[in-house]
C-alpha positions in Angstrom: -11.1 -0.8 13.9 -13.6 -3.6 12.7 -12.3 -6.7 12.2 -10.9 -6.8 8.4 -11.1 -10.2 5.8 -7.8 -9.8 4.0 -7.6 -11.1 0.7 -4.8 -11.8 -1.4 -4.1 -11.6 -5.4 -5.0 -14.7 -7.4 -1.4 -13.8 -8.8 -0.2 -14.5 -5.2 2.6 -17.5 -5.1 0.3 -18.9 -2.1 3.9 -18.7 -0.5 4.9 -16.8 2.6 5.6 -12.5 1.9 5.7 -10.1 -1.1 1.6 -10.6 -1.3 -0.2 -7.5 -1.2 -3.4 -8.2 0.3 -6.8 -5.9 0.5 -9.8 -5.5 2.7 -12.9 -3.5 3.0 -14.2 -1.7 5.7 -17.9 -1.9 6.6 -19.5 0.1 7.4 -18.3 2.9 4.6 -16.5 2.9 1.4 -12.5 2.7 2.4 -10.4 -0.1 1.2 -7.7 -0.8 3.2 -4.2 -2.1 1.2 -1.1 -3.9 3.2 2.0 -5.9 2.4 2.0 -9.4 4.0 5.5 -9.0 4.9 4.6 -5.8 7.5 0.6 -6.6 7.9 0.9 -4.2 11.3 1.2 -1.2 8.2 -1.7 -0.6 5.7 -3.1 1.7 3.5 -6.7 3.1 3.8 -7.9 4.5 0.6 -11.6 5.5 -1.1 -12.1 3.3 -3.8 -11.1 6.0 -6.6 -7.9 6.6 -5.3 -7.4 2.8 -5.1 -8.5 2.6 -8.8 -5.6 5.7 -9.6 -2.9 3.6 -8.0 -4.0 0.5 -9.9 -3.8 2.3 -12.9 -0.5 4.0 -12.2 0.8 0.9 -11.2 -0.7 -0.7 -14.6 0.6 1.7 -16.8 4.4 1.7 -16.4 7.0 -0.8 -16.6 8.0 -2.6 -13.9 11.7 -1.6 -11.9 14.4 -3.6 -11.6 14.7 -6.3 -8.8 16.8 -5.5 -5.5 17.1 -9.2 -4.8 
């Protein structure tokens, strides 16, 4: 696997875990998602599907904490 430029949300508490963070591959169009907590597990999704999740993700209402 290339070597992958993670970035983090804006939104990000700059603190350490619960930061999703993204990358893209180059060569091709994949965009690989992982939680900074487990950053050995990621996502590798096309663009389109990332754009679904977002939107998903966008369009219901949060759930309730664990913590």
């Amino acid at each position: 696997m290339p070597h992958l430029v993670w970035q983090k949300s804006s939104f990000s508490t700059g603190g350490e875990g619960e930061c999703v963070e993204l990358a893209a591959a180059a060569p091709g169009p994949h965009i690989h998602l992982r939680e900074s907590d487990h950053p050995d597990r990621m996502a590798t999704l096309p663009p389109h599907t990332l754009a679904a999740l977002l939107h998903a993700v966008k369009s219901h209402p949060p759930l309730p904490s664990s913590k």
